[in-house]
N, C-alpha and C positions, 0 to 999 in steps of 0.2 A: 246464424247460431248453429254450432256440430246439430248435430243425429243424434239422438240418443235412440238405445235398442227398449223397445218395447217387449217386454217379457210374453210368450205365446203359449198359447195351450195345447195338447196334443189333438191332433183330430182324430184320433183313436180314442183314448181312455179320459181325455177331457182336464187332465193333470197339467198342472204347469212345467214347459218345455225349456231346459238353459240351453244345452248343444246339443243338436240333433240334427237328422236329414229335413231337407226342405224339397216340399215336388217343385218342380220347376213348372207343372202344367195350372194346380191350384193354388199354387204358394203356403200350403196346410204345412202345419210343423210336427216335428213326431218324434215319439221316443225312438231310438236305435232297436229296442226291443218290438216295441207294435209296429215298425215299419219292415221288421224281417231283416234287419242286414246291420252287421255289428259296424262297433264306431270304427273298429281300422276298416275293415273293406270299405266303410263309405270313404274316408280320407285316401286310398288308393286310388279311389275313382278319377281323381285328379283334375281333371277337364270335363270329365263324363258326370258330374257334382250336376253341370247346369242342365242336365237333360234329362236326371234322374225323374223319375216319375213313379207316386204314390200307388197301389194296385187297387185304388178306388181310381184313379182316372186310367187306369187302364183296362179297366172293366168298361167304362164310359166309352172308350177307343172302339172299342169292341162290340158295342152296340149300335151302331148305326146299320150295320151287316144284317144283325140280325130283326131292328125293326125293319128294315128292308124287307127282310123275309114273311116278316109279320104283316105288311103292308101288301106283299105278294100273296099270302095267304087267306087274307079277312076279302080280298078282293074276289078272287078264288071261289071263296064259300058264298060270295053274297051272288057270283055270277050262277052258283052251284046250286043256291041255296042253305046254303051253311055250309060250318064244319065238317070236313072228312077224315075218316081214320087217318089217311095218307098225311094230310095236312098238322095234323096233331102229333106223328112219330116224327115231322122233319123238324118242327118246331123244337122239342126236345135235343134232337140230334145236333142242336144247332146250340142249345143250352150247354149241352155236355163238350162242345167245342169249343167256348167260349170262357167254359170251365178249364178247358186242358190248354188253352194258352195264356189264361193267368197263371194256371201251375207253372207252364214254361220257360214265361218270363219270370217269375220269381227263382225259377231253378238257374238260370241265367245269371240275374245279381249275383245270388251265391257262388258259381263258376266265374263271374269277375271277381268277384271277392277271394276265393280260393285261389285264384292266377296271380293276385296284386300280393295275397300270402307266400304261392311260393316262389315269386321274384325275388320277395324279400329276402326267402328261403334260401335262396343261391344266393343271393351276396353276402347274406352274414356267412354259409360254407365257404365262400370263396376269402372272404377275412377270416374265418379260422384257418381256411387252409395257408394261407400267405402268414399265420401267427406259428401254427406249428413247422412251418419247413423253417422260419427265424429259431424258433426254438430246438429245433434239428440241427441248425447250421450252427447254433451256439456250441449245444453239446457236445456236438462232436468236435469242435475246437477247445473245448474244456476236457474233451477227452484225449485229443493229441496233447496239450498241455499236461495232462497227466500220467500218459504214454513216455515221456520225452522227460519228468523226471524224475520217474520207475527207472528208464535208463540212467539216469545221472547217478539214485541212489546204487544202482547196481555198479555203476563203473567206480563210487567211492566208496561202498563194500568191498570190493575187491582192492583198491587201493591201503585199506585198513588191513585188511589180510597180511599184505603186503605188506606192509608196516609193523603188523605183529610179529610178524615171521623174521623181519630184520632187527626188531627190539629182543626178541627173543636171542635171536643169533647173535649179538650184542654180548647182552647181557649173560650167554654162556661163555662165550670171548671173554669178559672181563672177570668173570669168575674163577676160569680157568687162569688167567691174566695172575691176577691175584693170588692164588696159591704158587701160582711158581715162581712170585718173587721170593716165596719162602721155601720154598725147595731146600737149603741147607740150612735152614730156622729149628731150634728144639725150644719150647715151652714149659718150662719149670714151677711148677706152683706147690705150695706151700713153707717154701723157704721165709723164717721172719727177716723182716724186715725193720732194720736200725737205721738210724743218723749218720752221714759219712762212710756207710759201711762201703768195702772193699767188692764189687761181682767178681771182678776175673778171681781171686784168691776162693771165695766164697767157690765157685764153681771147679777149681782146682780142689778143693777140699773134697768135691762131690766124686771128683773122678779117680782121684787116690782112692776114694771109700770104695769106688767100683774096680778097680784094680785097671784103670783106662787112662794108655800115656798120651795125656793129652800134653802140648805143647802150647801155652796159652798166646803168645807172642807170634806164631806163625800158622795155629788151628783155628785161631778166632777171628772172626772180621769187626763185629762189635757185640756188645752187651749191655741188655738196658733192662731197666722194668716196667710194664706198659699198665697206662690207667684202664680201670673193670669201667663198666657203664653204668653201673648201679652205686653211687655216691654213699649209700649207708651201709655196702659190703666193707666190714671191719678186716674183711682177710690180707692176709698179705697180698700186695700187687706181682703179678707171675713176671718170670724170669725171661727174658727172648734171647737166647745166643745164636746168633749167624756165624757158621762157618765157613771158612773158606773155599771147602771141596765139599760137597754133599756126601763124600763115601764116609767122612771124619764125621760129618751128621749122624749117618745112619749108625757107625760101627759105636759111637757113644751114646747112642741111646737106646743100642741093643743093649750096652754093660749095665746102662741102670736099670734096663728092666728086666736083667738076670738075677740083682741082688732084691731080694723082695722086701719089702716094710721098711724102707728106707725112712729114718724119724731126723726132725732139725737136733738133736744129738747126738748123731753120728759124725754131721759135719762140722762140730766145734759150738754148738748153740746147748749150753750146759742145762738140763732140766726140762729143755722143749722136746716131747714126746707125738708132735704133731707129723702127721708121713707127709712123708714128697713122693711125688711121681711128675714125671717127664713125659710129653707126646709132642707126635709135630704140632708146628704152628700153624693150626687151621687158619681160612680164611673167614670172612663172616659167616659167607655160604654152608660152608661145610660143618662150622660149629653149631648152627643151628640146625643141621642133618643131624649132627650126632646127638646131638641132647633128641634131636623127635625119635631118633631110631633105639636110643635108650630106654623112652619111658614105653613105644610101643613092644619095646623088644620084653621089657619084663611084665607089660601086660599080655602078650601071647606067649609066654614061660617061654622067652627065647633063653640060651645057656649062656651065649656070647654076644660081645658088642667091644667091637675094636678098631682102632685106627692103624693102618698099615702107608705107607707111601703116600701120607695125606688122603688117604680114602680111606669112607666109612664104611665097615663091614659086621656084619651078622652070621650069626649058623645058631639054629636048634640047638645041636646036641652036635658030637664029634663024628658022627658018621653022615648027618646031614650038609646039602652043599651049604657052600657059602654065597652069602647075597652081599652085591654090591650097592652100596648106597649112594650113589654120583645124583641123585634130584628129587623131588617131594614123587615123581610118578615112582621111580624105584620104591619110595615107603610103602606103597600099597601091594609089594610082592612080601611082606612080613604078617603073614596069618596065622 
């Protein structure tokens, strides 16, 4: 039949005992507490478990020495006649030594017990130390990963620069592009606009009125009139005449705008009292420079706002320079 464990009592405090040191010398049971020595240092003990011994039998150890003495002494006195002073201070001196190697050995457990704590001590530091250099060695390989694309986003930060800087130069190219297809373009607006009507004659009509010998057949390249981008502008659609030579641009659109208040009356449009005026044919760019450089221009009391050589220009007053308008940074010199 197994073993079964019989439940024991301390031989200290008399309590019933579940896990505890066991003496090896009286086989007594005992709590960790009344035997002086806690549950880890005794499980350190390791092999030293079967030799431990209670300091009730080691007090017993200890005794044989000094009934020795006691045996040497009672002999002593009886050969003497009794007890002597002498006889009576060794006996104590032998108490108080037998005193001071049960303290010993019990200071002892605890220095084993203290040594089996800090073995322990060093190898949990040395598994920390072996977790922190892992966790060193990580980092900093999380930090050259981070290092490396700090460098990538810098090398395609500059790469966008680089790209701004040629969309930009582009797009001043194409801008510039675009107004010099129109370089000998004049733009006519508020001429009305009928069913089958005539341009070339309409514009001949315009330039009789300006006393300007135009040649329609050999000054003109073509003539058309071009869609507004706002579908609910009721206004007439403007006029684009290309000519042939640019100097025949400019010198015809100096006449019209020598003759002032120019009305669709004048050119054969009976009762329409609507003006015309002529300017070059902006490109996108530039016509939305001008309408910005307009309305700032009359919110800082500027005097003028005019298009010359398809450029946009401003001045205060007549003694003030003239500002050129060529891009939105140019708007911010009109204060």
């Amino acid at each position: 039949m197994p073993k079964t464990s019989v439940p024991a009592n301390c031989a200290s405090c008399a309590d019933n005992v579940g896990h505890g040191p066991e003496c090896s010398s009286c086989k007594s049971r005992y709590h960790f507490s009344c035997a002086g020595i806690s549950e880890r240092g005794y499980d350190r003990l390791g092999t030293g478990k079967a030799t431990w011994i209670c300091s009730t039998c080691r007090d017993k150890q200890a005794k044989p020495s000094a009934d020795l003495d006691a045996t040497w002494t009672s002999t002593s006195e009886s050969k003497s006649g009794g007890k002597t002073g002498q006889g009576a201070a060794k006996e104590d001196l032998l108490v108080q030594m037998a005193q001071q190697m049960d303290t010993i050995l019990q200071k002892l457990n605890s220095i084993t017990s203290i040594e089996a704590d800090i073995k322990q001590l060093r190898n949990d530091i040395t598994v920390l130390n072996g977790n922190l250099n892992k966790s060193i060695e990580e980092l900093s390989h999380r930090v050259s990963e981070v290092e490396n694309r700090v460098t990538e986003v810098e090398q395609l930060r500059c790469e966008v620069n680089d790209l701004k800087k040629t969309v930009a130069d582009l797009t001043d190219d194409n801008s510039r592009n675009e107004q010099w297809v129109r370089k000998s373009n004049i733009q006519i607006n508020g001429v009305p606009q009928k069913n089958g009507e005539n341009l070339i004659a309409i514009i001949t009509r315009l330039a009789d009125h300006c006393h300007f010998p135009l040649k329609a057949d050999t000054d003109i390249d073509f003539i058309t009139r071009v869609a507004t981008k706002n579908d609910n502008d009721k206004r007439p659609k403007p006029i684009i005449v290309k000519f042939q030579a640019r100097y025949k641009k400019d010198d015809f659109l100096a006449a019209i705008r020598k003759v002032k208040g120019i009305k669709g009356s004048d050119i054969g449009f009976v009762g329409v009292e609507d003006r015309i005026y002529a300017n070059d044919h902006l490109s996108a760019k530039n016509r939305y420079l001008l309408q910005q450089a307009k309305a700032k221009s009359k919110d800082k009391n500027y005097a003028f706002c005019w298009v010359r050589n398809c450029t946009v220009m401003v001045r205060r007053n007549e003694k003030s320079p003239i500002i050129h308008v060529t891009s939105m940074e140019a708007l911010k010199k009109i204060t």
